[in-house]
N, C-alpha and C positions, 0 to 999 in steps of 0.2 A: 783820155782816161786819167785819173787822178786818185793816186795815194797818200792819204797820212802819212807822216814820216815823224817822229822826233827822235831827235838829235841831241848830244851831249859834247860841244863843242869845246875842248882844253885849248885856252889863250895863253898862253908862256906870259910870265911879268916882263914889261918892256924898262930898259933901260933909258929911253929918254925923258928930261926934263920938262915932262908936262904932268898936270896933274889929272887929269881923266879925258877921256873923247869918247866922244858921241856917236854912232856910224846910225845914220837913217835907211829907212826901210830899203833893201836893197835889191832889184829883181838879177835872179842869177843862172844860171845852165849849168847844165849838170856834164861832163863829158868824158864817154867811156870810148876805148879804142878808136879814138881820134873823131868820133860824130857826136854831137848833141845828142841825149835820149829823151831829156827831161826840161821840162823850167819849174821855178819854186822863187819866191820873194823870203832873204832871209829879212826879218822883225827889226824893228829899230831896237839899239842895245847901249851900255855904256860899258868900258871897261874900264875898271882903276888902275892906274900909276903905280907901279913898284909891286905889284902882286900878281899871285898866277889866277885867272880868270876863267870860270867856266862856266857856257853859256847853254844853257837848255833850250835847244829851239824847237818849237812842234811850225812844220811845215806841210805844205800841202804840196806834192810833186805831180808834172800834169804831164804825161805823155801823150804827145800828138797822135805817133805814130805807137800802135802795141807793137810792129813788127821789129821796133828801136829797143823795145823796154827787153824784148824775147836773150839775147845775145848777155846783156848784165844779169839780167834774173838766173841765167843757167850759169854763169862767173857765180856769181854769189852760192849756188845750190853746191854744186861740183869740184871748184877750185880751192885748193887751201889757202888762198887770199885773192882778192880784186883790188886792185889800182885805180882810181877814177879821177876825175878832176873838177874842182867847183870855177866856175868864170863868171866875171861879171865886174861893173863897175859901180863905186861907193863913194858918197858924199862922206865927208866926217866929221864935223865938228870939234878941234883940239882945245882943250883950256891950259894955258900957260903959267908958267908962276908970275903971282902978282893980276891974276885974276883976267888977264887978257884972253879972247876968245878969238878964235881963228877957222873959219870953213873952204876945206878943202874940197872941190867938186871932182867930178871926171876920175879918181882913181881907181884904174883898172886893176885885179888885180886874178892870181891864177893859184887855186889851191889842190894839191895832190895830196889825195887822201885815201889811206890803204888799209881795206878792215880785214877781219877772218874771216874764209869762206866755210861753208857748213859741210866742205868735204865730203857730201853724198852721205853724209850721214853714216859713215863705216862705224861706228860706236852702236850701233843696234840691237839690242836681245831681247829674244822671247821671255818673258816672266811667266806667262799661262799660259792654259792650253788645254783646255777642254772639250770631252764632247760629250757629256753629261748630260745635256739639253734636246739629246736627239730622237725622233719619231719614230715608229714603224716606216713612216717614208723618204724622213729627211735625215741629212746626218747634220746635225748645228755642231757649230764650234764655238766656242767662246774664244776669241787671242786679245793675250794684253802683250803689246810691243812698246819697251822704253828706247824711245827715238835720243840721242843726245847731239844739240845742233851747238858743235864750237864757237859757234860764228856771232862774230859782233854786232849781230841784227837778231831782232825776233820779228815773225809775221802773226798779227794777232787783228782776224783769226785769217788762218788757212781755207776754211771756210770744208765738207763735204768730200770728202777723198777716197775713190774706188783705188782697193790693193787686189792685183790680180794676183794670185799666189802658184808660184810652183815652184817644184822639188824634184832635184835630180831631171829637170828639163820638161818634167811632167805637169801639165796643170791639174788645181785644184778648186780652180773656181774662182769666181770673183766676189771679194766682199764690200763692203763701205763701212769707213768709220766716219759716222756728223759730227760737223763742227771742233773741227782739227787746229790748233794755234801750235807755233811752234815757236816756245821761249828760249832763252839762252839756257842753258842746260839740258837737264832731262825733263823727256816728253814722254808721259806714260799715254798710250795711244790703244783702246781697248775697242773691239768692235764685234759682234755676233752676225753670225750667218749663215748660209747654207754651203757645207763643202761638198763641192759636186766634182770628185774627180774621172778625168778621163780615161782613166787608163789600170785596170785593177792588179797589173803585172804593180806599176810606181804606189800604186797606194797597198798593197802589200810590202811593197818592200821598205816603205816611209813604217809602217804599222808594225812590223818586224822589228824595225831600227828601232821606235820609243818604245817598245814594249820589252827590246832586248837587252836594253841600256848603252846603244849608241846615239850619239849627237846626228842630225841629221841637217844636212845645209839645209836653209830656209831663203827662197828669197820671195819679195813682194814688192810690183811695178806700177805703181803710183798713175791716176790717171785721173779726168775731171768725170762727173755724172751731171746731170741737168742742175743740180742742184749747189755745183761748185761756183765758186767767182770766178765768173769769166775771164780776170785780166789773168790768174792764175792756170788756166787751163791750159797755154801752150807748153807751160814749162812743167806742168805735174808727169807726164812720160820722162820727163828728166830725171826723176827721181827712181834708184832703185835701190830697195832695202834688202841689205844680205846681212841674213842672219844662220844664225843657228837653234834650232830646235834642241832643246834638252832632253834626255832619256824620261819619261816619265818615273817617279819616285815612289810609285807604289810597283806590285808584282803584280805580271798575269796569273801564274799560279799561286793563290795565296795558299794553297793545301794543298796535303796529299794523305788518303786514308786508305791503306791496304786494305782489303776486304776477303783477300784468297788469293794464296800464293804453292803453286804447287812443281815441285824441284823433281827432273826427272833425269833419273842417268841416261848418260850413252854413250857409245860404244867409246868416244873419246873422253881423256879422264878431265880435260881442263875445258871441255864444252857444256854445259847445264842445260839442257830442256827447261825453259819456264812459262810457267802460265798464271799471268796475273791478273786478278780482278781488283779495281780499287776507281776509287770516287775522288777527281781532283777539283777543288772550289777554283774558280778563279773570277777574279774581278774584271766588272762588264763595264769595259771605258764607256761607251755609250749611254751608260744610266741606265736608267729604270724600265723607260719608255720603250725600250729599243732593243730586242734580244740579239744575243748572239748564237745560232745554232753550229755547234762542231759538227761536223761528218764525217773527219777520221784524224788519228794521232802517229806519228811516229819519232821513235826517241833512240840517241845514241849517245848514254853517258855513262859514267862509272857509278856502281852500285857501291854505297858505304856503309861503314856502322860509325854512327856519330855516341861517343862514349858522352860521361857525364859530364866531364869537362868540356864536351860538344868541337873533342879533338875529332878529325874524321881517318880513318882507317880504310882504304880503296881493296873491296873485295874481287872485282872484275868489272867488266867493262858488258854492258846490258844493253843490246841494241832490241828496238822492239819495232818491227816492220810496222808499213801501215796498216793499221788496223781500224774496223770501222767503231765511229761511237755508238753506243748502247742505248744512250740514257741522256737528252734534256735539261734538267732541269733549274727554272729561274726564281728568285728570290732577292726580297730587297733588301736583304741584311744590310750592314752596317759595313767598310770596307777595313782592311786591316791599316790603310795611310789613303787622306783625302787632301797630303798635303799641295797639290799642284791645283787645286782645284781654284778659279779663280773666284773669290768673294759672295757668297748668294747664292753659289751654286748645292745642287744636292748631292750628295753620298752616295759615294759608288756603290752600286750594288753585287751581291753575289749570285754566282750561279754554280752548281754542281755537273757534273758530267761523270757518267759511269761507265770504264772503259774494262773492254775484257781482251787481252794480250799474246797471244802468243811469242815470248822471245828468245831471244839465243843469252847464256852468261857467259863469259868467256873468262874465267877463273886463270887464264894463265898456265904453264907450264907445268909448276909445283902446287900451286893453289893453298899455296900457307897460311895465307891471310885470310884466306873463306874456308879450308879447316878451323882453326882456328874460333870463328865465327861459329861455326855451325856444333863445336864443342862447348859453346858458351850459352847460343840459342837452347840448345837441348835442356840447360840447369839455370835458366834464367827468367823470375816470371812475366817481365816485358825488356825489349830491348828497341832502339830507338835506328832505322835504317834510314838513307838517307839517296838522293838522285841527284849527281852533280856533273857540271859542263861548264867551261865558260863559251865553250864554242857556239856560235850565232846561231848554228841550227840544229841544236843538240834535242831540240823538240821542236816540230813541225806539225802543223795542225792546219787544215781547211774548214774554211766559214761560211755560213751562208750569213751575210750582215746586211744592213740599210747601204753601205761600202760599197757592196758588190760582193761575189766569190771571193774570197782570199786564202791566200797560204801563208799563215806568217808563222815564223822561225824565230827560236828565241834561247838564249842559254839555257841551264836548269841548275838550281840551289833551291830545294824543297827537304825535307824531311817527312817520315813518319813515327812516331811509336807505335811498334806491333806487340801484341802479346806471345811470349816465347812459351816452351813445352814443359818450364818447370817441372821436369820430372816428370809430368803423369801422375798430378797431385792426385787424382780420387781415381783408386785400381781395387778392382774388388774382381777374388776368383770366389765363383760361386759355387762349384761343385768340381771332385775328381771322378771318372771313370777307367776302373780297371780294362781293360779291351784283350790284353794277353802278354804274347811275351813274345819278341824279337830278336832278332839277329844283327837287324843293320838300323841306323848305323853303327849302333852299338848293342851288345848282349845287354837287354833289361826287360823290364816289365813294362808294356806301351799302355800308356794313359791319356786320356781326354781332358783337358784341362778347361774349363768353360769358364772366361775372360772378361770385362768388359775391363775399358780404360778411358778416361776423360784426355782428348787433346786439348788444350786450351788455349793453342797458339791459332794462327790464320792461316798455318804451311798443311797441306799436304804432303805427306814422304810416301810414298810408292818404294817399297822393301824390298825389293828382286824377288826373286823365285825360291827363295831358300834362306832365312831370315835366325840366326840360332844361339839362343839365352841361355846359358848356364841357370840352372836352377842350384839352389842352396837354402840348407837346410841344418839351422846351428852352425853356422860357417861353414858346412863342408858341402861341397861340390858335387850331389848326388843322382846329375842328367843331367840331362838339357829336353830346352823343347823350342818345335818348331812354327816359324811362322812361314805357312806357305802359299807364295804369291798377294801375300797382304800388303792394304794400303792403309797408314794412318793416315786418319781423315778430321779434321776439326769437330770437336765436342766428342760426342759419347760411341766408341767403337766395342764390337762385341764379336769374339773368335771364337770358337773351338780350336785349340789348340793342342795339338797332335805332340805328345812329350816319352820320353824313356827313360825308366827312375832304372839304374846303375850306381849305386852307392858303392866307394869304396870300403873294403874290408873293415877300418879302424872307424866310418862313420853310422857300422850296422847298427848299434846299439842308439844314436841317438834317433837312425831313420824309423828304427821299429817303435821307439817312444815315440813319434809324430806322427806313425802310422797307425799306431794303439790308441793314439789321443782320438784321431780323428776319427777312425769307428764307433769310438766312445763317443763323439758327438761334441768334443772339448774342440774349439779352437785352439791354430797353430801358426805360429809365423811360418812366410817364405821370401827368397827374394826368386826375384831374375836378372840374372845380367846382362847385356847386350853383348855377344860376343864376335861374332862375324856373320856377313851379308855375297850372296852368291847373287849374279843375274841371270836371267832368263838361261844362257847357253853354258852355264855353270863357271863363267870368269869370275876373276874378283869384281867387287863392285869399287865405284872409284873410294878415291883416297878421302872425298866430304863425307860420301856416304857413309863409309865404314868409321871414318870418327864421329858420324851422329849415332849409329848404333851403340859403338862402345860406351856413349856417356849415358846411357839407358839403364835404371836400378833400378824397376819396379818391386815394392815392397808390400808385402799386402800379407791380411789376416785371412790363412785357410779355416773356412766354417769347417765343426766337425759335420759328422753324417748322421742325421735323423733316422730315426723309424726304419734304419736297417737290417734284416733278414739274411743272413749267409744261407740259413739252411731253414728251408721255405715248407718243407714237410717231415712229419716221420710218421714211421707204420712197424705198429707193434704186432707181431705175429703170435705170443700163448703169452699166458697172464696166467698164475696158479693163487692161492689167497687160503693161509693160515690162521688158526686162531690161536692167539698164544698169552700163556699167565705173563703177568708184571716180573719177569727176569730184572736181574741186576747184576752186571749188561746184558741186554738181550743178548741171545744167541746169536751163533754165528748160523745161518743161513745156507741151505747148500744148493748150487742151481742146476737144471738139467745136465750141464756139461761139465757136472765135476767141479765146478770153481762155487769157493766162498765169498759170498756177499754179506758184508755187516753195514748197519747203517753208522751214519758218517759223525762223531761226536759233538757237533754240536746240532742235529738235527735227531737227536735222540728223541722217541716215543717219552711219555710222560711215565715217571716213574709212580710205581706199586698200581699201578689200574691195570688192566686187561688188554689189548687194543688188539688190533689185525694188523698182520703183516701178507705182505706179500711178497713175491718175486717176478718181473717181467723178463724173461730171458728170449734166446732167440735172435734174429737177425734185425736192426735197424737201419730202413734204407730211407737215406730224407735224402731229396736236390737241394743243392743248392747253387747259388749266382755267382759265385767264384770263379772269372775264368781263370785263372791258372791253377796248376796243382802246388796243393798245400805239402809240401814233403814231412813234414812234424808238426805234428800243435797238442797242447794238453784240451780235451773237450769234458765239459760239465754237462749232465744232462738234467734238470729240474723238473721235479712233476711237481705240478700245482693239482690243487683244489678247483676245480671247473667254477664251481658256486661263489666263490669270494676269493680264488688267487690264493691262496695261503699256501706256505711249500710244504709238500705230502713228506716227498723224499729227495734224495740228490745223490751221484756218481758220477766218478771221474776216472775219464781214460787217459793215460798218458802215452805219448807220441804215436798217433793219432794218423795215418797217411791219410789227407784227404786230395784223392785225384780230382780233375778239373768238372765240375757239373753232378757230380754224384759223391755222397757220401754211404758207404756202404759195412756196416760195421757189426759184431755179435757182442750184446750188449745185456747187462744182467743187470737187475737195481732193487732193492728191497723199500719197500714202503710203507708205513703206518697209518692207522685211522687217526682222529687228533682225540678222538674220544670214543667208549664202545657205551 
């Protein structure tokens, strides 16, 4: 068998007095650990006289025996130097000064010659590493390995080389990279094929490792395929490529988008009941071609608030058992980094998965830092949370892939922006209801207060059992009202709310102006303040809750009251009707009971004409919708004109008892025609 070889042969200047010789064509042996392997004829050459000489030889090396060539070819692969020796004997032709020529025969001679060996190639790393290209049935990879051979030989070509690849002892298949040379340097060595691994415990745990930003040992065991050079195929099992696998440089999770988040006390103050809904994107190694379906998630990291400077702030620690996935779905968007991707390849795609949670917060002892938070949520109109881990399996997820099953494990650095509860931008009370008057929990008049309020954040808050707002009115403090067993819920919530107006002493005067307004039908400011929060078995509620309540000012405009009626009927019992000349002032009037009724000075009859007067005396009894009793009021009573409204006459009682549901009163009024 017979190999090309050239050669770059350095001849030291020779110090003897000749001026060039000649050496003819030379047959010579090659000899490794003390046996022949080889023969080759070096070229007939000349070298000059007093200079360093270097000889380029392309030879042709013939090995009889392959089982000779087997023992040097693995020196050269493996060793960090080979030793060998050239043998053989050379004619030479000397030219002497003064032009004399002299031919030397039969000189034997024995050349030891020691190169670098290619050291197994320990200089190896993975550059790519894709599997972008893979099918509903296959999983393809792309790998580009830069091989670097030290060694003072190159093999050109290599010819066809099967890399059986495995990881952590696991295989993963057998690839072939065609037409393989290997120069002195770096050997970029790229080949596609089908990864077929055996074992889907190692190929999750390899899938975990690049997906979670660990290095993962790599190695590949060189072998010969039908299509290799045969004089190479004893020694290609010689070769074995350890490398290391890079983390991949994009994220599995490129997103995360809260969709419903709902915080529930219990009975311990630093434990949080939660329940999350939210949609995490993440990038599908396998492309486009190739889905990845999840089946369930489980995560154990600390929950943040990532501020504007994107400092992070650790509010507790959020374990969320496994839970199953909800939701699907694939798309070939664009990825957020295609930098590993090697050349040609396409764009990672995206896919969404919609997970719905149940998990534990664990706020810690004091829970200061998620007060805190949750004081900031309440007045804030987005706020930015965030899921952090470096630990390997701070999220855990099972796959159905082209792979096989898998469970791979991976740190967590994801953020959200959520919208927070500013306030309860848009609060509109639509109407009050008087209902009566109470005792507990405080002496006042019990009112219906009918509510609605915009949540605008993604939290639901669950309020305990007894939920209670200072109401205020001109600053002053005059009830409260309650919210009972209410849950705010995202978007537009709508209560009846059960309140008791107690105003103190010094705020009587402004509550009866906002109480006169609103009958009137005049809009009035109010607020509510959030003041404290009971749970179900009447404890406090915890220390987040009760500071999310406190940051609570609902502010809003009370409509006044339309088309309202206190006193819904009256019944006139005797009507007597006078005719009387144009007086100036009319008379005074005298009614069945002894009392003087005159009409009222500016509803005086027209003066110098005639008119009719009347007196309606007697008992007036109207219902009315008041429940409570009226203890004083000044009451007007107007008679109109049936036919056009016009006012006949008018009288006025002063302090007036009006008990609750009936007004019952002895009422006398004098009246005129508007003309006789």
């Amino acid at each position: 068998m017979e190999i090309g070889c050239v050669v770059c042969v350095p001849i030291p200047r020779s110090a003897a007095p000749v001026l060039c010789q000649r050496t003819a064509a030379t047959p010579c042996h090659m000899m490794y650990a003390g046996q022949p392997i080889a023969s080759f004829t070096l070229p007939e050459s000349v070298l000059q006289a007093n200079v360093d000489n270097y000889l380029d030889l392309s030879v042709v090396l013939t090995f009889p025996h392959l089982q000779d060539f087997v023992p040097f070819a693995t020196a050269l692969l493996v060793n960090p130097q080979v030793t060998f020796s050239i043998v053989g004997s050379a004619s030479i032709d000397v030219t002497l000064p003064g032009g004399a020529s002299v031919t030397m025969r039969g000189i034997r001679f024995a050349k030891a010659v020691t190169l670098l060996g290619a050291q197994g190639f320990r200089d190896t790393s993975i550059t790519a590493f894709s599997l972008v290209h893979s099918t509903p049935t296959t999983a393809v990879v792309n790998l580009c390995v830069d091989v670097v051979n030290p060694a003072q030989y190159a093999i050109l070509p290599l010819g066809d080389v099967a890399l059986s690849v495995t990881s952590q002892g696991a295989s993963f298949g057998q690839l072939v990279a065609p037409n393989v040379s290997l120069t002195q340097g770096h050997n970029l060595i790229c080949v596609t094929g089908a990864l077929t691994p055996a074992s889907p415990a190692a190929t999750s745990a390899l899938v975990s490792a690049y997906l979670g930003g660990e290095p993962t040992a790599f190695q590949a065991t060189c072998s010969a395929v039908a299509s290799s050079i045969p004089l190479y195929a004893p020694i290609l099992p010689l070769v074995n490529l350890s490398t290391v696998l890079p983390p991949a440089s994009f994220p599995l999770l490129a997103a995360l988008h809260v969709e419903g988040m709902q915080l529930l006390p219990s009975g311990n103050d630093s434990i949080i009941a939660t329940q999350l809904n939210a949609t995490v994107t993440l990038n599908n190694l396998l492309g486009p071609d190739s889905p990845i379906t999840l089946t369930s998630v489980a995560m154990n990291a600390s929950l943040a608030h990532v501020n504007a400077a994107g400092v992070d702030t650790v509010l507790g620690s959020l374990r969320v058992p496994r839970s199953p996935v909800v939701h699907n779905a694939h798309t070939r968007a664009a990825p957020l980094n295609a930098a590993a991707l090697v050349p040609g390849d396409a764009s990672l795609p995206l896919f969404n998965v919609s997970l719905s949670m149940d998990a534990q917060l664990d706020i810690g002892d004091t829970g200061d830092a998620f007060v805190a938070f949750m004081s900031m949520f309440m007045h804030e109109p987005t706020t930015t949370i965030g899921l952090l881990s470096a630990s390997h399996d701070a999220m855990s997820a099972t796959a159905e892939t082209v792979l096989g099953n898998l469970s791979v494990s991976i740190p967590l650095n994801v953020s959200s922006t959520v919208a927070g509860v500013d306030n309860f931008p848009d609060l509109h009370i639509h109407s009050l209801a008087l209902v009566g008057v109470t005792e507990t929990p405080m002496p006042g008049i019990l009112m219906n207060i009918n509510v609605s309020m915009t949540n605008p954040s993604v939290a639901t808050l669950p309020l305990g059992a007894n939920t209670t707002l200072g109401v205020y009115v001109a600053g002053w403090r005059v009830g409260a009202a309650y919210l009972l067993n209410c849950t705010v819920r995202p978007g537009m919530n709508t209560w009846t709310v059960p309140a008791v107006l107690a105003p103190p002493a010094e705020a009587l005067a402004d509550v009866a102006a906002f109480i006169s307004a609103y009958l009137a039908n005049v809009p009035g400011a109010a607020t509510m303040r959030g003041e404290s929060v009971a749970l179900q078995d009447g404890s406090p509620a915890p220390r987040w809750l009760q500071a999310a309540i406190q940051q609570v000012e609902l502010n809003s405009t009370v409509p006044g009251v339309g088309n309202l009626t206190v006193l819904v009927n009256m019944q006139v019992q005797s009507m007597s009707v006078q005719w009387l000349p144009p007086p100036s002032p009319p008379p005074t009037l005298i009614d069945e009971y002894g009392d003087a009724v005159t009409t009222a000075g500016s509803f005086s009859p027209p003066m110098n004409i005639p008119y009719l007067a009347g007196v309606v005396h007697g008992t007036l009894v109207m219902p009315c919708d008041l429940p409570v009793d009226v203890l004083s009021s000044n009451l007007t009573i107007d008679f109109l004109d049936e036919a056009d409204g016009s006012l006949l006459a008018s009288t006025t009682y002063a302090s007036v008892n009006v008990p609750c549901s009936w007004l019952t009163c002895r009422a006398s009024a004098l009246f005129w025609s508007k003309y006789c």
